[in-house]
TIGU-802489 format. One record per residue (C-alpha): x, y, z. Coordinates in steps of 0.1 Angstrom, whole numbers. Layout:
@east->X	north->Y	up->Z
...
// end
This chain:
@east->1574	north->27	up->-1383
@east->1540	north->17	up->-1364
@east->1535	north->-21	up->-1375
@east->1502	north->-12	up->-1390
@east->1526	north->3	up->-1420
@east->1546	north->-31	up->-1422
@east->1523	north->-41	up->-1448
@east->1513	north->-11	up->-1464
@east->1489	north->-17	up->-1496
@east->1495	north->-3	up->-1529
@east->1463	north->5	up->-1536
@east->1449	north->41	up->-1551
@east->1467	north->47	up->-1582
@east->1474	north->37	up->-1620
@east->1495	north->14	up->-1632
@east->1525	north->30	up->-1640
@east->1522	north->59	up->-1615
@east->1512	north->32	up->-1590
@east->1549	north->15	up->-1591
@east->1562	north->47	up->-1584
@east->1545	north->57	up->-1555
@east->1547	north->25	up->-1533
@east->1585	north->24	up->-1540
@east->1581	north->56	up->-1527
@east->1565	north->54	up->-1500
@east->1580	north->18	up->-1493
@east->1612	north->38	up->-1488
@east->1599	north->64	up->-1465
@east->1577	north->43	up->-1442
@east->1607	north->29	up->-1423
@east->1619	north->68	up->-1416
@east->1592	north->76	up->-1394
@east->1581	north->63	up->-1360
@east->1552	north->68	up->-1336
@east->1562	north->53	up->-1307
@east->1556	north->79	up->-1284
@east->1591	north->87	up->-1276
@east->1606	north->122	up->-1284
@east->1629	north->115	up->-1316
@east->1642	north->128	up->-1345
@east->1622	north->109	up->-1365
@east->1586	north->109	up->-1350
@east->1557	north->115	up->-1369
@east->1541	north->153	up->-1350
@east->1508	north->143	up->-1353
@east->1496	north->141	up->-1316
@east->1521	north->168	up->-1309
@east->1515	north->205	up->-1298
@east->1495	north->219	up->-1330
@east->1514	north->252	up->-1343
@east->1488	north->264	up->-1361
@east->1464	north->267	up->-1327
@east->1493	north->283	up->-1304
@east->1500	north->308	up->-1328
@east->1459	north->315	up->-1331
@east->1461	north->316	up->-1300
@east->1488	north->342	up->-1296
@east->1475	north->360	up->-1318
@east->1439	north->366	up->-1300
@east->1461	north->373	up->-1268
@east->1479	north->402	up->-1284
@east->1446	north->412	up->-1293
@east->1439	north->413	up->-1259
@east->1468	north->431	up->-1249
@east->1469	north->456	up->-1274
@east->1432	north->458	up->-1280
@east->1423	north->461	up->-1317
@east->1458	north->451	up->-1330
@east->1450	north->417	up->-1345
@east->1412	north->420	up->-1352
@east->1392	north->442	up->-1376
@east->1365	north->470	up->-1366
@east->1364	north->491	up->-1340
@east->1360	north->482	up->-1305
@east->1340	north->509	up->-1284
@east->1347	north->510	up->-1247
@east->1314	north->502	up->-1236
@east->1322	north->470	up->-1256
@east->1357	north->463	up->-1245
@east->1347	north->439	up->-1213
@east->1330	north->413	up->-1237
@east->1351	north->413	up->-1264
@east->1384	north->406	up->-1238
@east->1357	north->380	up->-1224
@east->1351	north->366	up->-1257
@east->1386	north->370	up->-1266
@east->1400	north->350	up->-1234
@east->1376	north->321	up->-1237
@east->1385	north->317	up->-1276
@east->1426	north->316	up->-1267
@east->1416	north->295	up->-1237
@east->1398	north->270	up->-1264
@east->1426	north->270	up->-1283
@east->1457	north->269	up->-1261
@east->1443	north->244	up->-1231
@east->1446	north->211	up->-1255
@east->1478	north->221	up->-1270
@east->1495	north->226	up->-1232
@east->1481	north->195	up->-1222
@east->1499	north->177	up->-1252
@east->1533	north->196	up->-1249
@east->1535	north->189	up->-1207
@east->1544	north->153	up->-1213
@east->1572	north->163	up->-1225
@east->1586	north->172	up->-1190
@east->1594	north->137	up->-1188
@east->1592	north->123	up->-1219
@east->1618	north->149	up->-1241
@east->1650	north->137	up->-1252
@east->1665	north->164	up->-1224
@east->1648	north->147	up->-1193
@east->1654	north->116	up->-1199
@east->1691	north->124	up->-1197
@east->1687	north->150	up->-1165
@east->1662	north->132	up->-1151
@east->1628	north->134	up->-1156
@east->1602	north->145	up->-1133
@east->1574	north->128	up->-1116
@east->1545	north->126	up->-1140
@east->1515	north->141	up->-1139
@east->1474	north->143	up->-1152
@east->1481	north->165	up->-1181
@east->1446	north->177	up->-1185
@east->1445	north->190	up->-1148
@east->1482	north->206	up->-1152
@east->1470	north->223	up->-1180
@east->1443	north->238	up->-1171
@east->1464	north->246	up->-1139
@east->1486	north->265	up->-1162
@east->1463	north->285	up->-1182
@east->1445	north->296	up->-1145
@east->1483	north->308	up->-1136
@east->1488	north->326	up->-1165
@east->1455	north->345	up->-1168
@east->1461	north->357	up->-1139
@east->1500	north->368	up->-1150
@east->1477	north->388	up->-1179
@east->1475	north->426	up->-1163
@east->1510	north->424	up->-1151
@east->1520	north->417	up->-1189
@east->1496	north->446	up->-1198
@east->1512	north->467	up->-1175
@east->1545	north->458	up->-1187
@east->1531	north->466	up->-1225
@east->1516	north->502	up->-1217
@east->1558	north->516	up->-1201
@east->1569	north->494	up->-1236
@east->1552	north->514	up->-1255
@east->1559	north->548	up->-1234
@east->1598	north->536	up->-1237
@east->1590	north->536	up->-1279
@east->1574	north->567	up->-1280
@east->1603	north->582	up->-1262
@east->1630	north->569	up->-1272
@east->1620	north->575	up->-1309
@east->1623	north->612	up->-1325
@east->1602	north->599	up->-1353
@east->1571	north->585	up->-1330
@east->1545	north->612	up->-1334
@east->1518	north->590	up->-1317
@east->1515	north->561	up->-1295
@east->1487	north->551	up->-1316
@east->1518	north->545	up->-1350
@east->1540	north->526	up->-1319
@east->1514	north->504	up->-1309
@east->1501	north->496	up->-1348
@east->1531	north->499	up->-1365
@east->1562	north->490	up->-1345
@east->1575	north->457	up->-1351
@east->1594	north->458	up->-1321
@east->1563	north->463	up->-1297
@east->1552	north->427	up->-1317
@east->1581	north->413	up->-1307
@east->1579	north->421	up->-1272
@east->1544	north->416	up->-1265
@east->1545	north->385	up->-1282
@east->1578	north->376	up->-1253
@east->1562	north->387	up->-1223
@east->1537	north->359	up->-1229
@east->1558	north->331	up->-1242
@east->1581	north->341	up->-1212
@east->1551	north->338	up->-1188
@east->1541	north->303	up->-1200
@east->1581	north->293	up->-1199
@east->1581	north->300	up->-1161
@east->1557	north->279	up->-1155
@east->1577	north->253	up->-1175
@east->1553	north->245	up->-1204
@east->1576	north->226	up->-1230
@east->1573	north->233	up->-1268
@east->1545	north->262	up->-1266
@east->1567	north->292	up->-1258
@east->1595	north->284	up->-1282
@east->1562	north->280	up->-1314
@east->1552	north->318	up->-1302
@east->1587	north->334	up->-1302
@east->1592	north->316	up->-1335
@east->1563	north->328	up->-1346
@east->1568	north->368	up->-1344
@east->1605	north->358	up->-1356
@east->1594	north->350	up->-1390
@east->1573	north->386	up->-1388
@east->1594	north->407	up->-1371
@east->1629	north->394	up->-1380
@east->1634	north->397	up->-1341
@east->1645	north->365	up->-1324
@east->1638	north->365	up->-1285
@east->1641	north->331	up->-1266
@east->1614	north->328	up->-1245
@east->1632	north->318	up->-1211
@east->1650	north->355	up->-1216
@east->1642	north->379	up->-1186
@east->1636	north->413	up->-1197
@east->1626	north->444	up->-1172
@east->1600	north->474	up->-1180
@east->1605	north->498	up->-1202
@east->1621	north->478	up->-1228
@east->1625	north->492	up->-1267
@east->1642	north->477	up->-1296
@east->1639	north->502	up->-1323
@east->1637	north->489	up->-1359
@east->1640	north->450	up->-1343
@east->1657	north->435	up->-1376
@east->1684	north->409	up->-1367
@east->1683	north->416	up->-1330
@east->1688	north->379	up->-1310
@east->1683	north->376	up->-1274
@east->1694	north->342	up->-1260
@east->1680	north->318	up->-1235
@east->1698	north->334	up->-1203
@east->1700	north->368	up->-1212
@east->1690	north->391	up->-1185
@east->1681	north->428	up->-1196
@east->1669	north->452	up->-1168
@east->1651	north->484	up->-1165
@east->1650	north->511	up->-1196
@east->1675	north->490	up->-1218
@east->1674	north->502	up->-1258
@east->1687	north->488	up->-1280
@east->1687	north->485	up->-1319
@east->1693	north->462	up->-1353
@east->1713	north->435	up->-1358
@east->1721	north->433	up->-1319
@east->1727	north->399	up->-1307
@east->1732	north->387	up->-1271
@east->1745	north->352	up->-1274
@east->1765	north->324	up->-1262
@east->1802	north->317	up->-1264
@east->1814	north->281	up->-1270
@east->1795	north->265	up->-1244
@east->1803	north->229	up->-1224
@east->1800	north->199	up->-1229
@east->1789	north->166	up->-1216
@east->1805	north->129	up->-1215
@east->1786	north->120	up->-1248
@east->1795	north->152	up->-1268
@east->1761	north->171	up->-1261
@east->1759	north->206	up->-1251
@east->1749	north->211	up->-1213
@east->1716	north->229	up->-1206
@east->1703	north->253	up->-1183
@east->1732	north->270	up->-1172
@east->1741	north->309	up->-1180
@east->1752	north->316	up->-1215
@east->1741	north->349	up->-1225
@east->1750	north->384	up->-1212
@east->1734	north->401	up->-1183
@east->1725	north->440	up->-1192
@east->1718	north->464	up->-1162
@east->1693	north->492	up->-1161
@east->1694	north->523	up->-1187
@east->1717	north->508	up->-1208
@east->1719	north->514	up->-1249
@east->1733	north->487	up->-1276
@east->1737	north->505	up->-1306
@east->1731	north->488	up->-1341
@east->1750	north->453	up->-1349
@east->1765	north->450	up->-1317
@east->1775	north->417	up->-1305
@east->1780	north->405	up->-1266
@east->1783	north->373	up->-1260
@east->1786	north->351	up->-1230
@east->1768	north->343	up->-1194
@east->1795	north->361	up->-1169
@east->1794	north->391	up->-1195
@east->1781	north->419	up->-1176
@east->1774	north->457	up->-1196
@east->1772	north->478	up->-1166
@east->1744	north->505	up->-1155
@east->1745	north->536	up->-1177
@east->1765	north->523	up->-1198
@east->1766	north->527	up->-1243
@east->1776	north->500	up->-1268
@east->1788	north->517	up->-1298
@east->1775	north->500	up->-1330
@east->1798	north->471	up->-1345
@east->1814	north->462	up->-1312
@east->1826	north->425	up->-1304
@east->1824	north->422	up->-1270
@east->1830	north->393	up->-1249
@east->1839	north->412	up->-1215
@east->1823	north->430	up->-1194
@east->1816	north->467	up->-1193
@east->1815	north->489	up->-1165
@east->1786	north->512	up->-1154
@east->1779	north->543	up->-1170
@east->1808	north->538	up->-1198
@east->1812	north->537	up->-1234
@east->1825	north->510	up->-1255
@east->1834	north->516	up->-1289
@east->1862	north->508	up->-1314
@east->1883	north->541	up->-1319
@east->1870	north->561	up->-1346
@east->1884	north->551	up->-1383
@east->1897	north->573	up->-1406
@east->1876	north->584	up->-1430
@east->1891	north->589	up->-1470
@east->1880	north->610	up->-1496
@east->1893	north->605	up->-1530
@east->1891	north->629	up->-1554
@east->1854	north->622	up->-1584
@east->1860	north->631	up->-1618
@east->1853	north->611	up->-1651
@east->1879	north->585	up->-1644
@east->1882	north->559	up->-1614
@east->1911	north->561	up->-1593
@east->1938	north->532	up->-1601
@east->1937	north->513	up->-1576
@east->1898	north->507	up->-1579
@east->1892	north->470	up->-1587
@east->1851	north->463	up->-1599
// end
């Protein structure tokens, strides 16, 4: 609690409704601090804005997939000013909200116990940042275009890449990664992890930014599917529903708190394909080039290249219909 709320005046309200409220907020005052320090109980105010990253992410989908996130038509004659226009609106938006997360470099809860860096002008890094990742921009678009070529091709019911770029939540999901991921490497705190929270709540797809995924990458349907911090996914990788790469247990340290930044998640090779609800979990977990994950699979092992894991096939029973249920049916 900030000590101009020590003596916080009951003032605003009737009588009755008036007692209420200041034991109210009496009670809560004490739970909040703004200290400046990264704690569970800080009030967010001069923290990153969400609502201005995920604007912002927005418009630079819009720029990657021109037309996606914006009404009307854009005619190519037009197309330089409106990415102009577009860039210069995300850059409004994003610039203040890097240069309030980059504090927290040194000043986040996990610094301070790893040891924080040196600190720096906040304002400059940021707009050092955004310069970097501008410039990151056409290699992301690149990366988009053989997304959407792996869609189209990998799906029998794609009739047009016009449906997959539109209509394909996993293309959201992805585009949406490739620029979180860019503004992870350059180790912007808090800003990433609001995008790729963002398309989770509209996608159902859940992709930490610090994952490192290759080209041609295609989740098909995108439901359920979690891809963890460490994950490594290389060249041509499908892969559909429910599939998770995640963490085993993981370690920890002296005061009980997991360890960071060390590999948890699986590392998949080139042309692989996860079928639906798979699950693979841990860092020296390795599915190997070539290879298929059947749907359902547990896997906490590695796989070798151009293999199939699967359970064996289950046998199937057919009971005989008719008016009345079989006996040993229990509703």
């Amino acid at each position: 609690m900030s000590k101009k709320d020590k003596d916080f005046p009951c003032v605003g309200a009737g009588f009755e409704q008036g007692i209420s409220l200041c034991s109210t907020v009496s009670a809560l005052l004490p739970l909040y601090t703004d200290d400046g320090e990264d704690r569970a109980e800080s009030v967010l105010d001069a923290y990153p804005n969400p609502s201005n990253i995920v604007e912002g992410l927005t418009i630079l989908i819009d720029v990657m997939l021109p037309g996606k996130m914006s009404p009307g038509n854009i005619g190519v004659d037009d197309l330089g000013v409106f990415l102009m226009r577009r860039l210069s609106h995300a850059w409004r938006l994003l610039r203040p909200e890097i240069e309030r997360a980059v504090p927290f470099r040194w000043v986040g809860e996990c610094a301070k116990v790893e040891g924080a860096p040196t600190p720096v002008d906040p304002h400059m890094e940021s707009k050092r940042i955004l310069n970097t990742f501008y410039e990151k921009l056409p290699e992301v678009r690149q990366l988009l275009i053989e997304d959407i070529h792996a869609a189209y091709e990998g799906d029998p019911a794609a009739l047009t890449y016009a449906e997959v770029q539109l209509a394909y939540p996993g293309l959201l999901a992805i585009a949406a990664h490739r620029l979180a991921h860019e503004l992870y490497k350059l180790e912007v705190p808090i800003v990433p992890r609001i995008m790729s929270e963002w398309v989770h709540t509209q996608t159902g797809t859940d992709i930490n930014p610090g994952a490192k995924i290759g080209h041609g990458f295609f989740i098909d349907h995108a439901t359920g599917v979690v891809i963890g911090e460490t994950a490594e996914i290389g060249n041509h990788v499908k892969i559909y529903q429910g599939v998770t790469l995640g963490a085993k247990s993981f370690p920890l340290d002296e005061k009980g708190q997991p360890i960071k930044h060390v590999k948890r998640h699986p590392t998949v090779e080139d042309d692989v394909v996860i079928y639906a609800n798979a699950t693979i979990l841990g860092g020296d977990t390795v599915i190997g080039r070539g290879a298929t994950v059947a749907g359902n699979v547990f896997l906490m092992r590695s796989v070798p290249p151009n293999s199939v894991a699967g359970h064996r096939r289950p046998e199937l029973q057919v009971k005989p219909g008719g008016n009345e249920r079989p006996a040993d049916w229990a509703i």
